[in-house]
C-alpha positions in Angstrom: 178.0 133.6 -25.2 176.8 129.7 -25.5 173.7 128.6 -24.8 173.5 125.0 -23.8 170.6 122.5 -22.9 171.1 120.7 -18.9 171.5 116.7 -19.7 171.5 113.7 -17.8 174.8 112.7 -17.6 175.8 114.3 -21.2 176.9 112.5 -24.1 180.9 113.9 -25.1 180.0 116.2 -27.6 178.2 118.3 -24.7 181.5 118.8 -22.2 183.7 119.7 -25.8 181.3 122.4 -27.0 181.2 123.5 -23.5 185.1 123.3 -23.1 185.2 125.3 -26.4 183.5 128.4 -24.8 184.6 131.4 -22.3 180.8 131.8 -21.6 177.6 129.4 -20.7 174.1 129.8 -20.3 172.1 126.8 -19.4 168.8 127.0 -21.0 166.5 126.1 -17.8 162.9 127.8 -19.2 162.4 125.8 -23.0 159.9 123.3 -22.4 160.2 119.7 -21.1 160.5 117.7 -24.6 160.8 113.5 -24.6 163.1 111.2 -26.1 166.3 113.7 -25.4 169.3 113.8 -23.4 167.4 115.8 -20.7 166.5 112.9 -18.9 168.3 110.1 -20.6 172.0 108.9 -21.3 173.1 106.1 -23.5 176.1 103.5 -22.8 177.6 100.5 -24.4 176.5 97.3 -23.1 178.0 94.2 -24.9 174.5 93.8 -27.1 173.5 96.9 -27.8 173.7 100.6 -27.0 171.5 101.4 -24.0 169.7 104.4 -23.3 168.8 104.8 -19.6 166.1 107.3 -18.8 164.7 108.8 -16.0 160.8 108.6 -14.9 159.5 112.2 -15.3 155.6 113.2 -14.1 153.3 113.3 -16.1 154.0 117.4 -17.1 151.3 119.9 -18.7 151.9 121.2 -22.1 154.4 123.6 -22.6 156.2 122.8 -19.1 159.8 124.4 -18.8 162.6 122.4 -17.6 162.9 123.7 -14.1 159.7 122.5 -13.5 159.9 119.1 -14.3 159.8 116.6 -11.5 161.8 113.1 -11.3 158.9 110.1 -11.0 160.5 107.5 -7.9 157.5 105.0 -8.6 160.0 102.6 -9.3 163.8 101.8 -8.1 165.2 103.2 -11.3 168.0 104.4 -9.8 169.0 101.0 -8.9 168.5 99.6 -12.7 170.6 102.3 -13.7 173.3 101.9 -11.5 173.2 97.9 -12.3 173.1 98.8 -16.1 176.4 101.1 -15.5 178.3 98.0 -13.0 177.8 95.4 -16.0 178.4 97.8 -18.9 182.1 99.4 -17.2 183.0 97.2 -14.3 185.5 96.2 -16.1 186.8 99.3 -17.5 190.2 100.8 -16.0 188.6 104.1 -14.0 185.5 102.6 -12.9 186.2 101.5 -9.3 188.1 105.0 -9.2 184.7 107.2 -9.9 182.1 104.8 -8.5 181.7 106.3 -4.6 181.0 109.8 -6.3 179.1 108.8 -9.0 176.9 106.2 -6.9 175.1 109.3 -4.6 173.2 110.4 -7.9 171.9 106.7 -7.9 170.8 106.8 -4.5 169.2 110.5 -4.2 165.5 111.3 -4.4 165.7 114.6 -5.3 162.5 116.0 -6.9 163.4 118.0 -9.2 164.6 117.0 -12.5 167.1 120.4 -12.9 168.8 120.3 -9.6 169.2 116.4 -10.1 171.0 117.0 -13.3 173.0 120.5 -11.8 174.6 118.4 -9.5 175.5 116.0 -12.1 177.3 119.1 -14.0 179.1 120.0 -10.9 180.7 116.4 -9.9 181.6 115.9 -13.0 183.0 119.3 -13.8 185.4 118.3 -10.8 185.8 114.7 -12.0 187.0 116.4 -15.4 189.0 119.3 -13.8 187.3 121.3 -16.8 187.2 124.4 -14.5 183.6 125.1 -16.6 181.3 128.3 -15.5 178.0 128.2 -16.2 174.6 130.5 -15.8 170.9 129.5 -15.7 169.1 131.9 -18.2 166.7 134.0 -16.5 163.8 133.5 -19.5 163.4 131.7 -22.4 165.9 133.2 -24.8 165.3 133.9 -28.7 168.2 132.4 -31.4 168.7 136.5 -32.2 169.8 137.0 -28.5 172.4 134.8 -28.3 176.0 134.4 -30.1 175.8 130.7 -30.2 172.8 128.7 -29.7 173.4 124.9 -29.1 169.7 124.0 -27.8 169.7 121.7 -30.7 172.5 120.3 -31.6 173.2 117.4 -30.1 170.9 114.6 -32.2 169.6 112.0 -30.1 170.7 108.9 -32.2 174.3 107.8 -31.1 175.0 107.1 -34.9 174.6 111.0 -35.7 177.0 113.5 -34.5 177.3 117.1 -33.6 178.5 119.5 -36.7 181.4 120.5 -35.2 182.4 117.4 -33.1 185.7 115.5 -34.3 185.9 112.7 -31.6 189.1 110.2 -32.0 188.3 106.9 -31.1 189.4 105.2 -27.7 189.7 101.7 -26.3 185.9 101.1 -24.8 185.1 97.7 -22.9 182.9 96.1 -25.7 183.1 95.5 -29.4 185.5 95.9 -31.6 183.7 99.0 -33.4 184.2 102.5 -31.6 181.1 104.3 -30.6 181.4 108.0 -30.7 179.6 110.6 -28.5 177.9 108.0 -26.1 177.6 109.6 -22.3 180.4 111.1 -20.4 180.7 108.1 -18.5 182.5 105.9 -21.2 185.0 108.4 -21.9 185.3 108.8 -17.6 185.5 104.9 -16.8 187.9 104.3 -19.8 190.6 107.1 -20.2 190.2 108.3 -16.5 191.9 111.4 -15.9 193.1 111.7 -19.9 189.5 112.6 -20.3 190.0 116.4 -20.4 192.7 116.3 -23.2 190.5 114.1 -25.4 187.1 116.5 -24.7 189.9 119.6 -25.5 190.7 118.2 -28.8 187.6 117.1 -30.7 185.4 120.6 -31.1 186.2 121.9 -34.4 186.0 125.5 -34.9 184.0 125.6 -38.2 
């Protein structure tokens, strides 16, 4: 049994240690934290590497995840989507994804959970990873669980997972590989060779 955090369009590492187990939990009851892949994603842009977050309201303290609610103040879904266009127009799968993808740019679903569930299930499909998940039913202690993986995805692109091996890949910009940026590079660039590439890079030790 692996317990993983829900993202926002997760970074690599995510979909490989998913891959890598017969059994997932998606941790919906820890509390709402900033500055993580819960509501943000990062891509390559020809400058820099961007990190694209979502609006949340303003939450109480110790708010759990499935509680959180998406902020549509301002058309951030339409900056994100624009961000995406220039960073992988030009990439080989883009135009192949895009009609799928677009929807989550041009929903206003509330919450912040059910935005990013529906994420996880296009892009289980987009994948063909065949993954099977559960929400946990409580906040669940390290003890209780085989495998707890709440925490180990770092948020800087330039640290890596324990475990994660990636191989390097042809991306759009630089000359430099990236590792472990959001499941979108490795989807608008290798297309469907992204499930042999998320199958190989999860080490077992």
């Amino acid at each position: 049994m692996r317990i993983l955090p829900v993202f926002y369009f997760p970074p690599i590492a995510w979909f490989a240690a998913a891959a890598d187990s017969k059994s997932i939990i998606l941790e919906q009851w820890a509390h709402y934290r900033k500055q993580n892949y819960t509501n943000r994603m990062s891509i390559k842009t020809p400058e820099k590497i961007l990190h694209l977050s979502i609006p949340v309201r303003k939450l109480g303290e110790q708010t759990p995840i499935c509680r959180a609610e998406i902020a549509y103040d301002w058309r951030w879904q339409h900056d994100h989507w624009k961000s995406l266009e220039s960073a992988y127009r030009r990439s080989p799968y883009f135009e192949y994804y895009e009609d799928e993808l677009k929807v989550f740019f041009e929903s206003e679903e509330p919450s912040l959970l059910k935005h990013q569930l529906e994420i996880l299930k296009t892009l289980n499909r987009l994948l063909d990873l065949d993954l099977e998940w559960t929400l946990s039913e409580e906040y669940l202690t390290a003890t209780q669980l085989e495998e707890d993986f709440r925490d180990a995805f770092p948020t800087k692109t330039e640290q890596l997972p324990l475990r994660f091996n990636s191989k390097p890949y042809q991306q759009v910009f630089g000359s430099e590989f990236t590792p472990n940026l959001s499941i979108l590079d490795l989807l608008f660039n290798k297309g469907p060779e992204s499930v042999q590439f998320i199958r190989g890079c999860w080490t077992d030790k």
